[in-house]
Structure formats: C-alpha cells, structure tokens
C-alpha positions as CSV (number, residue, x, y, z in Angstrom):
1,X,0.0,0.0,0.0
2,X,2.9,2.1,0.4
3,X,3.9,1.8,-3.0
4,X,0.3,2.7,-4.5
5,X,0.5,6.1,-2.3
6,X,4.0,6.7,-3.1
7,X,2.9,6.6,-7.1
8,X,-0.1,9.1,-6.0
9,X,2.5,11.7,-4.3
10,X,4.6,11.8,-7.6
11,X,1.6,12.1,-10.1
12,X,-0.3,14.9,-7.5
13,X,3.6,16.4,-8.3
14,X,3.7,16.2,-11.6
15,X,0.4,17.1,-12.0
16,X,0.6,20.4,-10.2
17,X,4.1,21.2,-11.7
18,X,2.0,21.0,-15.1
19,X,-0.4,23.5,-13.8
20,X,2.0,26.0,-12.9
21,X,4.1,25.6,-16.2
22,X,0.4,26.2,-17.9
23,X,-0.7,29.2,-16.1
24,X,3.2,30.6,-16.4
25,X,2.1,30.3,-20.3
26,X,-0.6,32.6,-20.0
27,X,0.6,35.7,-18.1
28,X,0.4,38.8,-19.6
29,X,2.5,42.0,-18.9
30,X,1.5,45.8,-18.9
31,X,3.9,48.6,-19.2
32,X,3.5,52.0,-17.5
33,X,4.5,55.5,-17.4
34,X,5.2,57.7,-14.4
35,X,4.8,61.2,-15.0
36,X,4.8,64.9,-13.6
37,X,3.8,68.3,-14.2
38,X,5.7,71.5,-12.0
39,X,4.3,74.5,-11.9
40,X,5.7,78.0,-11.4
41,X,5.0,78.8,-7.9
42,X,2.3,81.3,-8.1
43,X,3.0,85.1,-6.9
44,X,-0.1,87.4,-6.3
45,X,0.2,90.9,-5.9
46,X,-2.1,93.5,-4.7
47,X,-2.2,96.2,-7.4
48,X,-4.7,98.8,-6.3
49,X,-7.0,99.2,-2.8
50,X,-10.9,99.0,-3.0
51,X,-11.5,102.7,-2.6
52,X,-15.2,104.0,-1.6
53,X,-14.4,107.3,-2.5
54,X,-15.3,109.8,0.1
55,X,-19.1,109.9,1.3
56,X,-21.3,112.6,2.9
57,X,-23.9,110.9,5.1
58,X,-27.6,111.2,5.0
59,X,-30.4,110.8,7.1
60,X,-31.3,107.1,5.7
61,X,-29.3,104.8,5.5
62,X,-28.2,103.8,2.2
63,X,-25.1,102.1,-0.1
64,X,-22.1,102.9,-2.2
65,X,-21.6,100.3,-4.9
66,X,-17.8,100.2,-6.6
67,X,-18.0,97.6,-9.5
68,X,-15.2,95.9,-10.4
69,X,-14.3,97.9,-13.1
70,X,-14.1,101.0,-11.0
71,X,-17.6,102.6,-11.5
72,X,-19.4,104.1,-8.6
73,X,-22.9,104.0,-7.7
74,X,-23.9,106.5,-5.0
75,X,-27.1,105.5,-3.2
76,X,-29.9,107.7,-2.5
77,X,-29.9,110.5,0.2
78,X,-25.6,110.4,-0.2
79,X,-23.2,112.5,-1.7
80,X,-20.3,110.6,-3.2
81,X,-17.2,112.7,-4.0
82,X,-13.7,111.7,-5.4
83,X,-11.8,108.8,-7.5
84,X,-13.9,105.5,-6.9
85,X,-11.5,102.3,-7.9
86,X,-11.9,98.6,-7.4
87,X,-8.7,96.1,-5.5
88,X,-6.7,94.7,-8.2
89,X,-4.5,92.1,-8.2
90,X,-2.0,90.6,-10.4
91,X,-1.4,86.6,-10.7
92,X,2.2,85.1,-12.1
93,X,2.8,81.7,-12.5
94,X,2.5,78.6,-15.2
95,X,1.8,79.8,-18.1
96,X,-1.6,78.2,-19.6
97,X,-2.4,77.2,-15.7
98,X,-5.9,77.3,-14.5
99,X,-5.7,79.6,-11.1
100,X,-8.8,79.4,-8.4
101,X,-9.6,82.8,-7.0
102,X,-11.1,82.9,-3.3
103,X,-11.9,85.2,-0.6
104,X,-14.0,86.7,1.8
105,X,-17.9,87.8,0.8
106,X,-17.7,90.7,3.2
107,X,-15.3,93.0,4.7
108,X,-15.7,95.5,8.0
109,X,-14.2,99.1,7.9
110,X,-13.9,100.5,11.1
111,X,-13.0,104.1,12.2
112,X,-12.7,104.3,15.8
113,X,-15.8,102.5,17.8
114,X,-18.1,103.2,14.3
115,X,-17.8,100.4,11.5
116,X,-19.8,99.5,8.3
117,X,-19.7,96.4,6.3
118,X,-19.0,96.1,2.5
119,X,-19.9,93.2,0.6
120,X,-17.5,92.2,-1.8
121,X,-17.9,91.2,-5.3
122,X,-14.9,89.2,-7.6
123,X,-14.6,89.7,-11.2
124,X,-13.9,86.1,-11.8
125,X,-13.9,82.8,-10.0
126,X,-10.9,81.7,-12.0
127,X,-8.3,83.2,-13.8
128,X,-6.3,81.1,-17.1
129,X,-2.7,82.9,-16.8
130,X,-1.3,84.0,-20.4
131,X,2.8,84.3,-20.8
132,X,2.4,87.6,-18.7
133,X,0.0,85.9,-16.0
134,X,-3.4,87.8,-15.5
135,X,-5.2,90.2,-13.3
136,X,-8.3,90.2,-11.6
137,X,-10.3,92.8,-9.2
138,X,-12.3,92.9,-6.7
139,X,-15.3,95.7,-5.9
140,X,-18.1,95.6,-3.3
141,X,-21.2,97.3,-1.9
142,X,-20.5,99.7,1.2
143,X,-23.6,99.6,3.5
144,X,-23.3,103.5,4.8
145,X,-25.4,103.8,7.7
146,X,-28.3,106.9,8.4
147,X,-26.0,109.7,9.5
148,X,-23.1,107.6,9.5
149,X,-20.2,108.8,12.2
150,X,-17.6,110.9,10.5
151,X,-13.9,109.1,10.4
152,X,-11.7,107.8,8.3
153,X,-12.5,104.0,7.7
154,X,-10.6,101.0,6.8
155,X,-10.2,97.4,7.0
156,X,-8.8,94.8,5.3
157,X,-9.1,91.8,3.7
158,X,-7.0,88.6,1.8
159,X,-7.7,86.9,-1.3
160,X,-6.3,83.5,-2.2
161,X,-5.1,82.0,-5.4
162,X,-4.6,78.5,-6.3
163,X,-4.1,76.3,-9.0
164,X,-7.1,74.3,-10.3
C-alpha cells in the first residue's frame, strides 16, 4: 500500500508542476509611465486698494456700490465725491495654468468705535494665466449707515489663489 500512495504523491507532483508551467504560459504584462507636471510657484500681488471714495452721510441709510471695473454708484440721500476704484490684483505663474480665486464675501471698515460692512464682489472665480499671468479685481457694496459717524475707515481683507 505504500507503494500505490508513493505513485499518487509523484503524479499529484507532476500534475501540479504541469499547472504551474500552464498558467506561467498565459501571463500577460503591462507597461506604465510615471509622469509629472511642476508649476511656477504662483505670486499674487495686490495692485490697487478698493476705494469707496469719500461719502457725505444722509439721514437714511443707504449704499455705495464700486464695481469691479471701477464705476461708482452712490445711493440715495448720499453724496459721493472723489476717484472710486476697485482692488486689483495681479497673478504670475504657469503659463496656460488654470488659477482658483477665493476670498472673503464681506469686509468691515472701522473708524474708531463706528464700523460699516461692504460686501464684496470678484470679477472672476478663475483666472487662465497668459505668458504675462493675469489680473483680476475685486469691488463691493458699502452699506453707509443713516447719518453715519464721521472718520476715516478701513479694514482689510485677503484673497487666495490656487491652481485648479
């Protein structure tokens, strides 16, 4: 009986080094290529402050509206005197790159104890840099309070560009 399972052993052998020679026969190979893409690290420079112009209060309240091309729109019951212009902002980097633009929707100029609250408006959401990189600007919508305290306000705020 020893013999008969000693036979078995070297044909379950023989038999499974067949299978692996057969599978070995069918195995296929794949090649594959590793890449990557630098960009220029991006550099984004303020240009030009979101200027309201100066206002003369009135007895309602009322807005100021800087576009962001510049243009003012003085709201009713205010005087609006002086060179309006909208925050710009130049972009460098990859040329061809697809750059994110992001910021705040609101910004609070103060003066003292007295504040008011601009909403802000961006020309684009993204900006495709040329060989020179690109630009865009930023305006807003100054909410001037009814006989809003004189003062010189200001605040600030900070954009952020990324690559897509």
């Amino acid at each position: 009986m020893r013999k008969f399972g000693m036979k078995r052993a070297i044909v379950g052998a023989a038999i499974a080094a067949l299978a692996m020679n057969a599978s070995a026969a069918h195995a296929a190979t794949a090649t594959a290529t590793a890449k990557a893409r630098i960009l220029q690290q991006i550099t984004l420079t303020n240009t030009s402050d979101l200027d309201f112009g100066t206002i003369v209060s009135g007895t309602a309240a009322s807005t100021v509206a800087v576009s962001t091309a510049g243009a003012a729109s003085c709201g009713t019951g205010l005087t609006c005197i002086g060179t309006t212009t909208a925050a710009g902002f130049n972009i460098a980097g990859t040329s061809g790159a697809l750059v994110g633009i992001s910021g705040p929707s609101t910004v609070s100029l103060t003066s003292g104890s007295n504040s008011m609250t601009a909403g802000l408006t961006y020309s684009a959401p993204t900006v495709t840099l040329g060989a020179s990189g690109g630009t865009f600007s930023v305006g807003g919508t100054l909410n001037v309070g009814a006989n809003q305290a004189a003062g010189n306000y200001s605040g600030t705020f900070t954009v952020t560009a990324n690559y897509q």
